[in-house]
C-alpha positions as CSV (number, residue, x, y, z in Angstrom):
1,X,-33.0,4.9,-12.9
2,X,-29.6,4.5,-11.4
3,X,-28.3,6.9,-8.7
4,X,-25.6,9.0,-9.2
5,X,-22.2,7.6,-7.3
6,X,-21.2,9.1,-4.1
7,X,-18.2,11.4,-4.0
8,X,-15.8,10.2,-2.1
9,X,-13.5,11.5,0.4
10,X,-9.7,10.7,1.0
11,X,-7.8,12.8,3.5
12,X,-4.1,13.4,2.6
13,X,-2.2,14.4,5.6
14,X,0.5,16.8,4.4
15,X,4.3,16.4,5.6
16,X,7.5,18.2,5.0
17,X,7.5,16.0,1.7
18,X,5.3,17.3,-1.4
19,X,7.0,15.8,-4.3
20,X,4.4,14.6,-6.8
21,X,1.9,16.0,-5.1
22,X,-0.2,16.5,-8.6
23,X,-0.9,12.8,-7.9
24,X,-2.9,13.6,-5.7
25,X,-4.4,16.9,-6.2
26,X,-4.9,16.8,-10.2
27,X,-4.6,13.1,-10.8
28,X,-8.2,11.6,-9.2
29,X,-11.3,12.1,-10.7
30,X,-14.2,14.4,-9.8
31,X,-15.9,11.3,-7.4
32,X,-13.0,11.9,-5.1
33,X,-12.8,15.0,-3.2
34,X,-9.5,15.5,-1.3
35,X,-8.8,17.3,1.9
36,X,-5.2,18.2,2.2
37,X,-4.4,18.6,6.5
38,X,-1.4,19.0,8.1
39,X,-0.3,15.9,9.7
40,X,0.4,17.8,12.9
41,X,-3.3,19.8,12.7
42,X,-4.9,16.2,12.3
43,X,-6.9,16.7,15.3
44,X,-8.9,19.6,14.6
45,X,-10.9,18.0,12.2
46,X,-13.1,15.2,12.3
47,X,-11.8,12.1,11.2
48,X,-15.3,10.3,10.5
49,X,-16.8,10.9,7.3
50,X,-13.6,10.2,5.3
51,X,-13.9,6.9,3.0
52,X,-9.8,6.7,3.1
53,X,-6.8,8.5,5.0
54,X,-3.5,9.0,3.5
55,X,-0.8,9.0,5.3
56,X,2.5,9.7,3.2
57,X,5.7,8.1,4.2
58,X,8.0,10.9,5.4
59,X,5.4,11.2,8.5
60,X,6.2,11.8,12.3
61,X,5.8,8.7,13.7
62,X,6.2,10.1,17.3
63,X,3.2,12.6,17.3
64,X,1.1,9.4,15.1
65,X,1.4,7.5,18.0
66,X,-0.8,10.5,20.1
67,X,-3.4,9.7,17.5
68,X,-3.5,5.9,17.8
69,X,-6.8,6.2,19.5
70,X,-8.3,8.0,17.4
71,X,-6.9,6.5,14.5
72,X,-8.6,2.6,16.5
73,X,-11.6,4.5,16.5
74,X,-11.7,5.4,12.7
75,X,-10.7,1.7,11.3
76,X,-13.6,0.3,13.6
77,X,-16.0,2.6,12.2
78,X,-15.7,1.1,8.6
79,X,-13.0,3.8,7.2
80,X,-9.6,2.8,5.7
81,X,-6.2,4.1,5.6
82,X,-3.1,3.8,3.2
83,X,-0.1,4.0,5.1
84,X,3.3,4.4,3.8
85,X,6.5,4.2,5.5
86,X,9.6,2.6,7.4
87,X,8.1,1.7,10.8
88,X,10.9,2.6,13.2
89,X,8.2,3.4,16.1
90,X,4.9,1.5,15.0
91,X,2.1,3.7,15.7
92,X,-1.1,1.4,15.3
93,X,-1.1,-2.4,17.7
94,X,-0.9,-4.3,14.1
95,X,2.1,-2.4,12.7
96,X,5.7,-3.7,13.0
97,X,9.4,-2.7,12.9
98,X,10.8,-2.1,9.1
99,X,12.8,-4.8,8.1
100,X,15.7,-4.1,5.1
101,X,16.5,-6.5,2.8
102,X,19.9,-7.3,1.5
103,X,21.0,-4.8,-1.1
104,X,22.8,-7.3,-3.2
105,X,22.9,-8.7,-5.4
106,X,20.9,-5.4,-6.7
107,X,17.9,-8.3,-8.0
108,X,16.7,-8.6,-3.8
109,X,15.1,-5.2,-4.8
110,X,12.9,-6.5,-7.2
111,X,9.2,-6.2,-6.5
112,X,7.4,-9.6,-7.2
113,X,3.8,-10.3,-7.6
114,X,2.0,-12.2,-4.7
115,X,-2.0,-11.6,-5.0
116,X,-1.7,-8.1,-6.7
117,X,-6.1,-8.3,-7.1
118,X,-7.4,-4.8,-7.7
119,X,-5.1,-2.8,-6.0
120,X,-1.7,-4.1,-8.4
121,X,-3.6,-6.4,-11.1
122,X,-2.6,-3.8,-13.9
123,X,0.5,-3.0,-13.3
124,X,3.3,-4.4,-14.9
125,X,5.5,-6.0,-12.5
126,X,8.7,-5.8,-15.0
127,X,8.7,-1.2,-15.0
128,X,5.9,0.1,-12.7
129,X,8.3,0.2,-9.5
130,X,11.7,1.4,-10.8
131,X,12.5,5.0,-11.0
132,X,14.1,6.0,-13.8
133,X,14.7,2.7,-14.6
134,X,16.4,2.1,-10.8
135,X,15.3,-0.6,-8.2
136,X,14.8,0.6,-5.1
137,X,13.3,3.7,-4.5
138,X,10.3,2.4,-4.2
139,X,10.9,-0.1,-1.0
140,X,14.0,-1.9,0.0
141,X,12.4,-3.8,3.2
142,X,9.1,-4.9,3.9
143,X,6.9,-5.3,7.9
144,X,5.7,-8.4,9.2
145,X,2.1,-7.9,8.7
146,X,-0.9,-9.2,10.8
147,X,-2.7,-12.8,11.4
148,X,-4.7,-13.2,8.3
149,X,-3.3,-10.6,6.1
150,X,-3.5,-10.6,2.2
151,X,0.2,-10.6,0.5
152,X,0.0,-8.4,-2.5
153,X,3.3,-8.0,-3.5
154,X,6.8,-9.4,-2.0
155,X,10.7,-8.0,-2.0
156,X,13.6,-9.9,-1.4
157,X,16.1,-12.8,-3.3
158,X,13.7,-15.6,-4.8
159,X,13.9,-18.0,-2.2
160,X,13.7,-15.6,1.0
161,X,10.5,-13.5,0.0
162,X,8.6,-11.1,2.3
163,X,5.2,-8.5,1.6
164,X,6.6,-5.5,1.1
165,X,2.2,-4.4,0.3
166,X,0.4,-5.8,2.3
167,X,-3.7,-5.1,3.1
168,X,-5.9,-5.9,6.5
169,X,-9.5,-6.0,7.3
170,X,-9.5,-4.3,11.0
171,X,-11.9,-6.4,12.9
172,X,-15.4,-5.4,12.3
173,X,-13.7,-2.3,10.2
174,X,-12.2,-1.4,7.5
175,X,-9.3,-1.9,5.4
176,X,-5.5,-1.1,6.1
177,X,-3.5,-0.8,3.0
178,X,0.5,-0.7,3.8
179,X,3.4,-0.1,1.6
180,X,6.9,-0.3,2.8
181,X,8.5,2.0,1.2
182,X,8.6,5.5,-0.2
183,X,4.7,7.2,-0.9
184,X,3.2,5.0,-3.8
185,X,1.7,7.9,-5.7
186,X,4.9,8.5,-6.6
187,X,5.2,5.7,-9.0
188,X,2.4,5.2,-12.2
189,X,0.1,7.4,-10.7
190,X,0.4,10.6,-12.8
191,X,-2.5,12.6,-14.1
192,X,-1.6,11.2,-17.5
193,X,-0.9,7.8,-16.8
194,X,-3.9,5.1,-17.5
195,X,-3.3,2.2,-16.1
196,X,-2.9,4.5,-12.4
197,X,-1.9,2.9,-9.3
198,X,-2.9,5.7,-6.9
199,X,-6.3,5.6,-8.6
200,X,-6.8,1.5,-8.4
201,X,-5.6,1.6,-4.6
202,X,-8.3,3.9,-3.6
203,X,-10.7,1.9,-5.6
204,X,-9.8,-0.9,-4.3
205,X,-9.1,-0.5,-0.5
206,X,-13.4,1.3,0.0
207,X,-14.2,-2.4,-1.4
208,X,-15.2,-5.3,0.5
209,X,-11.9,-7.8,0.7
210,X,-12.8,-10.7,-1.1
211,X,-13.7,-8.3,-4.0
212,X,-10.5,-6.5,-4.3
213,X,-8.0,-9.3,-3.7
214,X,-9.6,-12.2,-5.7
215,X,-9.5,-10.4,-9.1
216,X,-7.5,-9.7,-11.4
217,X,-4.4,-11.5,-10.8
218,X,-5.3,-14.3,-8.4
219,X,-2.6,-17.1,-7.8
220,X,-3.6,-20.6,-7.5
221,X,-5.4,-21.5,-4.3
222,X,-1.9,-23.6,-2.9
223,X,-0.1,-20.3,-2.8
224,X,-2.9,-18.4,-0.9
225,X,-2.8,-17.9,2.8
226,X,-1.3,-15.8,5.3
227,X,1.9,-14.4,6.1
228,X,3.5,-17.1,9.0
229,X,5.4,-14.3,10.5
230,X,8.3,-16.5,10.8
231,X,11.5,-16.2,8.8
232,X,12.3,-19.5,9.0
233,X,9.6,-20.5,7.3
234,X,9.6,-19.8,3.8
235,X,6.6,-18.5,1.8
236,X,5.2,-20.7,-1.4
237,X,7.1,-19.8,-4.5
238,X,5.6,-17.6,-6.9
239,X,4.9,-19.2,-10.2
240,X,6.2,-17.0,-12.8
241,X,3.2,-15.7,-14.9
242,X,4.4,-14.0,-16.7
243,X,7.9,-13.7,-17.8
244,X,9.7,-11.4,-15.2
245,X,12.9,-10.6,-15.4
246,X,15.8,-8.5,-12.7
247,X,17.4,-7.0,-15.8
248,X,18.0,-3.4,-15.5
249,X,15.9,-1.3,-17.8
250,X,17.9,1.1,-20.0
């Protein structure tokens, strides 16, 4: 007889920003149980026990740095964040500085598929990112991510690419999903909306890393490695799967 799955618990900590919060609160299924804290109340509650924090991207980065500790503490004990953002005062050792791209031509802000795995392997890389048929509001930069880091998905012109997602095994730990850019349950992750991205992140980041990255999506083995952190070196091309284009959507 199999045993019934364990509810799982992500905690959203709430900022000033609530759009779309249904995507959150309605959106997940009854094996996740959400806790919605005030960023800035974080530390009356026990951090342990949560399979995932959320930390949107309109978050003070200031008073997250008074929780790096804590925050160390957490990863090492096997739990995993999703962090959004524009890192203008990196909060956590492995974090760095946002980096824009060049806003033109308007095609640099087209999202590109690196190892999508688990966490982007439904999504279609043509619509899932635009908003209202724009470019851009989802990220228009990307962070140097760390030493043996898994490239999920890349912004910039075709021949000067950078991981705009990015996600980390912490040492020992857990994982550490990062998207540059605006909160991504904003974008496919309504209650409504199967395939959802909010919904394949989660699922993805609680899972061992070889599982999530290496399917669906997986590139050939020449254009697998880690990010060089350099931007004179150039990452691999990305073969093109499957037919993307930088048109504009009507």
């Amino acid at each position: 007889m199999l045993e019934p799955q364990r509810t799982r618990h992500l905690l959203y900590l709430r900022t000033w920003d609530e759009w779309r919060m249904d995507n959150i609160a309605k959106a997940l299924p009854s094996d996740w149980r959400v806790t919605l804290q005030p960023i800035h109340r974080m530390g009356e509650i026990e951090l342990k026990g949560h399979d995932v924090i959320y930390v949107p991207s309109a978050h003070d980065q200031i008073f997250m740095q008074t929780q790096t500790e804590r925050l160390l503490d957490y990863l090492a004990g096997g739990g995993n964040m999703i962090i959004n953002g524009h890192f203008a005062r990196p909060w956590l050792p492995f974090l760095k500085p946002f980096q824009a791209v060049p806003p033109r031509p308007f095609t640099n802000l087209m999202i590109r598929p690196y190892t999508p795995g688990l966490y982007f392997g439904r999504m279609d890389y043509e619509t899932y990112h635009r908003h209202d048929g724009i470019l851009g509001q989802y990220a228009r930069g990307w962070s140097e991510p760390p030493e043996g880091a898994q490239l999920l998905s890349m912004i910039g012109a075709p021949d000067d690419l950078h991981p705009v997602d990015w996600v980390w095994r912490y040492p020992g730990g857990g994982n550490v999903f990062v998207h540059n850019g605006d909160c991504i349950h904003w974008f496919k992750s309504a209650p409504d909306e199967d395939p959802n991205l909010m919904l394949d992140i989660l699922e993805a980041v609680i899972l061992p890393e070889a599982t999530a990255i290496a399917s669906p999506g997986r590139l050939p083995p020449e254009a697998l490695g880690s990010f060089p952190g350099k931007r004179a070196v150039r990452w691999p091309p990305i073969p093109n799967r499957s037919g993307l284009r930088a048109s504009r959507i009507s």
